[in-house]
DSSP file (Angstrom, degrees, kcal/mol; ACC not computed):
  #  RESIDUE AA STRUCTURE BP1 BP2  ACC     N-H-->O    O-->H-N    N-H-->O    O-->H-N    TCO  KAPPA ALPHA  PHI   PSI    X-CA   Y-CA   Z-CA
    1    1 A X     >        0   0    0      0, 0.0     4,-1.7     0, 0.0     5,-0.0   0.000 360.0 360.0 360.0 -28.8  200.4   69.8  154.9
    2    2 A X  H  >  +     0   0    0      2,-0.2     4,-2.4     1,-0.2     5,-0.2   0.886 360.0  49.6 -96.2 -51.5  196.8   69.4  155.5
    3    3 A X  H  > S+     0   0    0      2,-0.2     4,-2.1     3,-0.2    -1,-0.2   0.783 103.6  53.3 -55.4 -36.3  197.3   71.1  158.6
    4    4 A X  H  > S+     0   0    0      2,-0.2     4,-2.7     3,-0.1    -2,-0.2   0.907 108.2  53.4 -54.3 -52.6  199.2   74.0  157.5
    5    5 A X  H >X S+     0   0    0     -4,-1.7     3,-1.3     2,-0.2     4,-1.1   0.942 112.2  49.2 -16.6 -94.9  196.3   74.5  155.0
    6    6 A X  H 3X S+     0   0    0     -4,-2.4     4,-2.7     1,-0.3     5,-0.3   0.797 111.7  43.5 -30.2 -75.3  194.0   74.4  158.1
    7    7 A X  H 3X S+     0   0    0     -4,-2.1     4,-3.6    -5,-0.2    -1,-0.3   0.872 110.0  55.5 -61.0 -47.4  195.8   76.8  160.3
    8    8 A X  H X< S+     0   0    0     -4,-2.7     3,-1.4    -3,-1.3     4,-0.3   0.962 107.3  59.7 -60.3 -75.4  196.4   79.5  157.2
    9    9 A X  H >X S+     0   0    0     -4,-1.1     4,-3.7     2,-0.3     3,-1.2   0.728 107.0  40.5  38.4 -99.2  192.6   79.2  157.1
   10   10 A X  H 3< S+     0   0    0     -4,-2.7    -1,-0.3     1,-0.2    -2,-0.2   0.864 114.3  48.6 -48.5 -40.8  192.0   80.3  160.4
   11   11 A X  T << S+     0   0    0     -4,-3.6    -2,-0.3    -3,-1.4    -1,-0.2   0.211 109.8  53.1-100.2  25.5  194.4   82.8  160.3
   12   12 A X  T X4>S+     0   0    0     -3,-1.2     5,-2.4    -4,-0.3     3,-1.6   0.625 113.7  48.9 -49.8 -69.6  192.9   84.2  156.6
   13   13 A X  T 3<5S+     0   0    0     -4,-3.7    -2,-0.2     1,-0.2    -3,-0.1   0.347 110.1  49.3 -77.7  19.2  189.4   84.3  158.5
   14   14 A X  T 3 5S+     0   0    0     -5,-0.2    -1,-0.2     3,-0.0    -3,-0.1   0.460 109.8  52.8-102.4 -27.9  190.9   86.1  161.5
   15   15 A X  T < 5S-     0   0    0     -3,-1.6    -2,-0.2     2,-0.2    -4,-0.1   0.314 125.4 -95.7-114.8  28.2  192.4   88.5  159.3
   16   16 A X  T   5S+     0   0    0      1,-0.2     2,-0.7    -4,-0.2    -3,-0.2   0.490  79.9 127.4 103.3  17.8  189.4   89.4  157.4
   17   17 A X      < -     0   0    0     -5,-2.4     2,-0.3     3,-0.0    -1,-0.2  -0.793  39.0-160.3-117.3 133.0  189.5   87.2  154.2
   18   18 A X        -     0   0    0     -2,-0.7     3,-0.1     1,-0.1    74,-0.1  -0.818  21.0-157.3-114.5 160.6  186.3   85.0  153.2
   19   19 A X  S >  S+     0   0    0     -2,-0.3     3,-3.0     1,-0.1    -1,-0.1   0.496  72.7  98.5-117.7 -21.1  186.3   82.5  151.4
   20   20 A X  T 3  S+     0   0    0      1,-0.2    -1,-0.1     3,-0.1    71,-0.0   0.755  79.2  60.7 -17.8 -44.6  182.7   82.8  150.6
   21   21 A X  T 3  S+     0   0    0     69,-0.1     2,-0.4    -3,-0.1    -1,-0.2   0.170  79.6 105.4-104.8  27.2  183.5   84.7  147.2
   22   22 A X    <   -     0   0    0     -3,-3.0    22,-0.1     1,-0.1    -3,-0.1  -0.835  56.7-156.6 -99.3 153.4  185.5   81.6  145.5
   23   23 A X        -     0   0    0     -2,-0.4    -1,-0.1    20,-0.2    -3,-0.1   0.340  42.2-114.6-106.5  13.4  183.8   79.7  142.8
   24   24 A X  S    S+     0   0    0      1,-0.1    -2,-0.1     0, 0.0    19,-0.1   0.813 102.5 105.0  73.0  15.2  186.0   76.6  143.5
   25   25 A X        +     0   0    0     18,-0.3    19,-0.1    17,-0.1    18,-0.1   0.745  55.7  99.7 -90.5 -35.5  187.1   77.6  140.0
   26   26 A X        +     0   0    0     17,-0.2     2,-0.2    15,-0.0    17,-0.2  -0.102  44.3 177.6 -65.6 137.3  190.8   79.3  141.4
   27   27 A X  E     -A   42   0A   0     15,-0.6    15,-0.9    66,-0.0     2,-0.3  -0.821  15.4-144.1-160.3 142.4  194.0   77.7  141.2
   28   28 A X  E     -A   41   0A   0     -2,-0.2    13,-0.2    13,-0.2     2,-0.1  -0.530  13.3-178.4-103.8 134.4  197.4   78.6  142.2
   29   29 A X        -     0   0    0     11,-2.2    -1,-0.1    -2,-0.3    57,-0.1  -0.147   8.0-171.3 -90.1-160.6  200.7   77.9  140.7
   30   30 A X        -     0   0    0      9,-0.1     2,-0.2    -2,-0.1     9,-0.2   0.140   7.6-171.9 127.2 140.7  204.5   78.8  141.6
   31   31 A X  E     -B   38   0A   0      7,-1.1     7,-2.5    66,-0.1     2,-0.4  -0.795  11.2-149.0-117.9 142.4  207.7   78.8  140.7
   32   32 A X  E     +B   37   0A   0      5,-0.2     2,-0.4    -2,-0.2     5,-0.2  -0.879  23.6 153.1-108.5 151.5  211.5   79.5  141.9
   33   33 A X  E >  S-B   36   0A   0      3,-1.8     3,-2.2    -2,-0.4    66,-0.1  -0.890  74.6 -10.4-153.2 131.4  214.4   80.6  139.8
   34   34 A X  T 3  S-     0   0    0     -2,-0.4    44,-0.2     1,-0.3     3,-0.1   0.742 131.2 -48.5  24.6  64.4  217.2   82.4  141.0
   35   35 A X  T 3  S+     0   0    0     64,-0.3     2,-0.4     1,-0.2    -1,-0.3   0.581 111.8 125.7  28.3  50.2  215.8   83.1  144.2
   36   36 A X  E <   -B   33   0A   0     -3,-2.2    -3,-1.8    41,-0.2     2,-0.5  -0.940  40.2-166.3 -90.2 131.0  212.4   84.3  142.5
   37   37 A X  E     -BC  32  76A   0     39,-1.7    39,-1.7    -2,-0.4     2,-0.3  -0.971  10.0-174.4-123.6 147.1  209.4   83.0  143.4
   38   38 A X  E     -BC  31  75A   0     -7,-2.5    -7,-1.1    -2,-0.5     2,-0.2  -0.898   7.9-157.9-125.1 154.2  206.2   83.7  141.0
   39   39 A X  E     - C   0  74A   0     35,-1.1    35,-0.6    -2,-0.3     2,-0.3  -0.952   7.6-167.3-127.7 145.0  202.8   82.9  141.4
   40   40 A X  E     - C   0  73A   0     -2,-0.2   -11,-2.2    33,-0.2     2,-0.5  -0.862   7.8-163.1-127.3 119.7  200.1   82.6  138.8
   41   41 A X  E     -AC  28  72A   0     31,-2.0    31,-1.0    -2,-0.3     2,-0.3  -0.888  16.0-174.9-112.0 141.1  196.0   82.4  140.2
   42   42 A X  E     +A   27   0A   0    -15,-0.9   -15,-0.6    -2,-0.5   -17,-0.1  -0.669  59.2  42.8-123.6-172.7  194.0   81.1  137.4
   43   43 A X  S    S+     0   0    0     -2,-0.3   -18,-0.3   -17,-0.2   -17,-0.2   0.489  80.4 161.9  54.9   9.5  190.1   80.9  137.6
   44   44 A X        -     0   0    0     26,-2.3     2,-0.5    25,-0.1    28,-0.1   0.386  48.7-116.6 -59.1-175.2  189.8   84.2  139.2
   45   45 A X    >   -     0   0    0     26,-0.1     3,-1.3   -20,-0.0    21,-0.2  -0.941  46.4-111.5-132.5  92.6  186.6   86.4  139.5
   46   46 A X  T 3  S+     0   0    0     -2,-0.5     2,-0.4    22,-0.3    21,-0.1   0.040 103.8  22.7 -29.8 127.5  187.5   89.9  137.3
   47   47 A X  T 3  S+     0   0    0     19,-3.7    19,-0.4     1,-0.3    -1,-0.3  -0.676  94.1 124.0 102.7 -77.3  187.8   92.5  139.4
   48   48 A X    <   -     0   0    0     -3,-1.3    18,-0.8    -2,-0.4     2,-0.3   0.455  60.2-116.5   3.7 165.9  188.5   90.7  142.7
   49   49 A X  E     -D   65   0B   0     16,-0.2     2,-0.9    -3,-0.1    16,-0.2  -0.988  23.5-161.2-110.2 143.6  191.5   91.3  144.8
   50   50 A X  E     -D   64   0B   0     14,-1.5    14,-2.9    -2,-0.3     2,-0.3  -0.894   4.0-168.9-127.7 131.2  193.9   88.6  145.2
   51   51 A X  E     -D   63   0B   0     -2,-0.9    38,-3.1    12,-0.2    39,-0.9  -0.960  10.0-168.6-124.9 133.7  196.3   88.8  148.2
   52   52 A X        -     0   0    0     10,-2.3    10,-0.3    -2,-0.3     2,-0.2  -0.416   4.2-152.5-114.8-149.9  199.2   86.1  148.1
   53   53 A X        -     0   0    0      8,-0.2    34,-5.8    -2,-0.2     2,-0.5  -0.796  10.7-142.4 179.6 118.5  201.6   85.3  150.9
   54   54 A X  B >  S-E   86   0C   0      3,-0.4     3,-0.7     1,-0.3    32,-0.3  -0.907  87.6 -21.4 -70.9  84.5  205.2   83.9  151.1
   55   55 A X  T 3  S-     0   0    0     30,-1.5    -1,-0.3    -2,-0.5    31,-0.1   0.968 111.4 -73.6 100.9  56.5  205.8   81.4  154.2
   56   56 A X  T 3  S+     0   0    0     29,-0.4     2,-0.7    -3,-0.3    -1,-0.2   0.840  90.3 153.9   1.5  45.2  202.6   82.9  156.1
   57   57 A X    X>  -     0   0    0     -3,-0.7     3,-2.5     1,-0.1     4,-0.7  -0.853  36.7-156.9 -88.6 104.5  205.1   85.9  156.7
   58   58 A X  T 34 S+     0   0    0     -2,-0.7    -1,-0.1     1,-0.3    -2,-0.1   0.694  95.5  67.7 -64.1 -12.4  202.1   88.7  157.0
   59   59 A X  T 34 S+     0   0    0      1,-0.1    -1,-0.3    -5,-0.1    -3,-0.0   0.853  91.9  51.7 -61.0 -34.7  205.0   90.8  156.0
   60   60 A X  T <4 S+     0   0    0     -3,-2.5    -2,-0.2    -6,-0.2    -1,-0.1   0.789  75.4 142.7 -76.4 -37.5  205.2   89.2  152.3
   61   61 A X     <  -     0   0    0     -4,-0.7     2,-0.4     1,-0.1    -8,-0.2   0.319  28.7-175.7 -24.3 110.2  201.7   89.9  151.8
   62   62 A X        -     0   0    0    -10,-0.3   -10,-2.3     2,-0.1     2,-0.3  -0.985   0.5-173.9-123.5 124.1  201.3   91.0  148.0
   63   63 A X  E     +D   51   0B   0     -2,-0.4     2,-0.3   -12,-0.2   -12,-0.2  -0.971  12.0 156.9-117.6 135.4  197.8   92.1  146.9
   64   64 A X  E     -D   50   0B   0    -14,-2.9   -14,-1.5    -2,-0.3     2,-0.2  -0.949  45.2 -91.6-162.5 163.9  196.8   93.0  143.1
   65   65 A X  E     -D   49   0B   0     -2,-0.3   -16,-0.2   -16,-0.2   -17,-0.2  -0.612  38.9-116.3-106.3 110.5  193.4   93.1  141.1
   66   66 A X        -     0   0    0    -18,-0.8   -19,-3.7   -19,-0.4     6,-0.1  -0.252  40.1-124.2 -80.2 125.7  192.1   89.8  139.1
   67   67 A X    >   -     0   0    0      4,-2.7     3,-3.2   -21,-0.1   -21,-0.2  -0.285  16.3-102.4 -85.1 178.9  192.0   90.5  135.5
   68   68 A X  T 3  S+     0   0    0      1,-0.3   -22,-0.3     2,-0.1    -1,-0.1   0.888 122.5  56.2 -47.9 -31.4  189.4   90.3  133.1
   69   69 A X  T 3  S-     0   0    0      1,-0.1    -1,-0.3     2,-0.1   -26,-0.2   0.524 119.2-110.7 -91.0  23.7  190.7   87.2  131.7
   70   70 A X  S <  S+     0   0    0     -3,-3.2   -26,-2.3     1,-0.2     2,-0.2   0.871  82.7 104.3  90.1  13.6  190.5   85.6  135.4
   71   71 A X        +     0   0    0    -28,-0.1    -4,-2.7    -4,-0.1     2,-0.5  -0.705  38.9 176.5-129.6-172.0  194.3   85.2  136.2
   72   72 A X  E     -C   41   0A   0    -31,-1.0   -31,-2.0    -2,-0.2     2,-0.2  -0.992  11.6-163.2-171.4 172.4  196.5   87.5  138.5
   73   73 A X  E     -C   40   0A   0     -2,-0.5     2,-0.3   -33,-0.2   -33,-0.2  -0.950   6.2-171.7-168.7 162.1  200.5   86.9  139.5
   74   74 A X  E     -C   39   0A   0    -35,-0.6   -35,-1.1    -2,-0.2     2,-0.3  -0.839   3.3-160.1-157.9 148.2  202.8   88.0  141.9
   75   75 A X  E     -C   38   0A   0     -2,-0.3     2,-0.3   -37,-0.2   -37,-0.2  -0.975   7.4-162.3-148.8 173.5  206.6   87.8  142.6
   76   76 A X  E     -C   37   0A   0    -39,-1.7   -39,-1.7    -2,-0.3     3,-0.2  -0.726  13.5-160.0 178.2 129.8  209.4   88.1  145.4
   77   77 A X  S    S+     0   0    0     -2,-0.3     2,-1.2     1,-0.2   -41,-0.2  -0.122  71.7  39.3 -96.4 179.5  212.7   88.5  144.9
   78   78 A X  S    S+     0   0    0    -44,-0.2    -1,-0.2     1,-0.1   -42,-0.2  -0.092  77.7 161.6  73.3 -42.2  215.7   87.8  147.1
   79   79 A X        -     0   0    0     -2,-1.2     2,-0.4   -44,-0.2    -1,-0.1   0.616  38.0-112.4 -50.2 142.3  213.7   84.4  148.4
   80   80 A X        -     0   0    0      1,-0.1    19,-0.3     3,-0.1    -1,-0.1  -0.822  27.8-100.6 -76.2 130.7  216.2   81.7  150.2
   81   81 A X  S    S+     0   0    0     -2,-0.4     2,-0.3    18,-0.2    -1,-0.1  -0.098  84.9  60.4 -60.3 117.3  217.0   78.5  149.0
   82   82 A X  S    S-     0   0    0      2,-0.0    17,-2.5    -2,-0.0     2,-0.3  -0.952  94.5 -23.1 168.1-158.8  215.0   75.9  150.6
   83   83 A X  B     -G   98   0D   0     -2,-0.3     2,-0.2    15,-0.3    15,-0.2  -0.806  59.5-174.6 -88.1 117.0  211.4   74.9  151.0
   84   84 A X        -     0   0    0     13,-2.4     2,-0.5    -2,-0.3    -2,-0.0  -0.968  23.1-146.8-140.3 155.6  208.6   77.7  150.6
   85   85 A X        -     0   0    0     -2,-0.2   -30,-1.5    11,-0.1   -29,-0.4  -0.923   9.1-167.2 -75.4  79.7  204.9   78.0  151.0
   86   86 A X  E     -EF  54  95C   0      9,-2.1     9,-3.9    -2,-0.5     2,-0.3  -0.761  19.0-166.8-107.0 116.9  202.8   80.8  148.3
   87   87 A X  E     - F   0  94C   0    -34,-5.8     2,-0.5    -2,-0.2     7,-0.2  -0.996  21.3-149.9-119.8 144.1  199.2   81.0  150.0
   88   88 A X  E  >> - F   0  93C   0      5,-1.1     5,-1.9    -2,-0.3     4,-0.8  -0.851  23.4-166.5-119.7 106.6  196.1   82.8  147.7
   89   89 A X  T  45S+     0   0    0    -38,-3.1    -1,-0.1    -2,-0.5   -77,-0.1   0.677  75.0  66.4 -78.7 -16.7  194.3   84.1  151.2
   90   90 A X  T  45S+     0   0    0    -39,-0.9    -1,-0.1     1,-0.2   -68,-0.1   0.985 122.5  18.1 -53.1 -56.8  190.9   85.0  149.6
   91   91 A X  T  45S-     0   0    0    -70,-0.1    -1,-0.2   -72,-0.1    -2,-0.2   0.596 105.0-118.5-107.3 -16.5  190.3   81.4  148.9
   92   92 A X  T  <5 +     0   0    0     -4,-0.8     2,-0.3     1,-0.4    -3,-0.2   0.987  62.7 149.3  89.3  70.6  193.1   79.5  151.6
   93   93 A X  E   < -F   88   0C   0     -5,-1.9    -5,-1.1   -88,-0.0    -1,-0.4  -0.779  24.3-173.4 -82.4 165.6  195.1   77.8  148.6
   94   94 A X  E     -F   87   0C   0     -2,-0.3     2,-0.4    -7,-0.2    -7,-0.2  -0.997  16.1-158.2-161.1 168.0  198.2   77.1  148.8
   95   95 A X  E     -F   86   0C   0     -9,-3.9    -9,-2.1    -2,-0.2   -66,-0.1  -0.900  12.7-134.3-159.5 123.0  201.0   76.0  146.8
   96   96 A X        +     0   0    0     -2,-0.4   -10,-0.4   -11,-0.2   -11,-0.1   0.204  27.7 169.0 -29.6 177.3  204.8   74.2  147.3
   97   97 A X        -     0   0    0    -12,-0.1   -13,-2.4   -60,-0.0     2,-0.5  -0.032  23.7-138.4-160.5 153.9  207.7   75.2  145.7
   98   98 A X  B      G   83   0D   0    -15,-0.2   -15,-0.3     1,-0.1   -66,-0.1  -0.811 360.0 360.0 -71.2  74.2  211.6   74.7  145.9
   99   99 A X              0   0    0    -17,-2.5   -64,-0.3    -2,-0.5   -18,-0.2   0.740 360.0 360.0 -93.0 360.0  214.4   77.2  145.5
């Protein structure tokens, strides 16, 4: 895992996202149901954009605007049953979940 981490990392700061503008405050949820996956950023900096990311498929790439109260969410529908990856690129979290 620790290596995935690492490698989504690199390929965040290849693809223009610094990490520079987290306050180490951010933290990602996510959840499956009936082949939905959500994700929830908490600790956000209002105003921000927060771009998540499904399997590090650059395809999945969902980006939308951290609200005032600090949180921001996401979804994708259709998802396969299995083991998937939800990564928060600003800040290279990342976060399990099961469908």
């Amino acid at each position: 895992m620790k290596k995935l981490v690492g490698l989504l990392a690199v390929l965040a700061l290849s693809a223009g996202y610094a990490f520079a503008d987290c306050s180490g405050n951010e933290a990602i949820t996510a959840k499956c149901r009936n082949g939905k996956v959500k994700v929830k950023l908490t600790g956000g900096t209002a105003g921000d954009t927060a771009t998540f990311q499904l399997d590090g498929d650059e395809s999945t790439n969902i980006s939308v605007t951290v609200g005032d109260d600090g949180k921001a969410k996401a979804k994708w529908k259709g998802v396969a049953d299995g083991a998937h990856t939800v990564s928060y690129l600003e800040c290279g979290q990342s976060a399990d979940v099961e469908c």
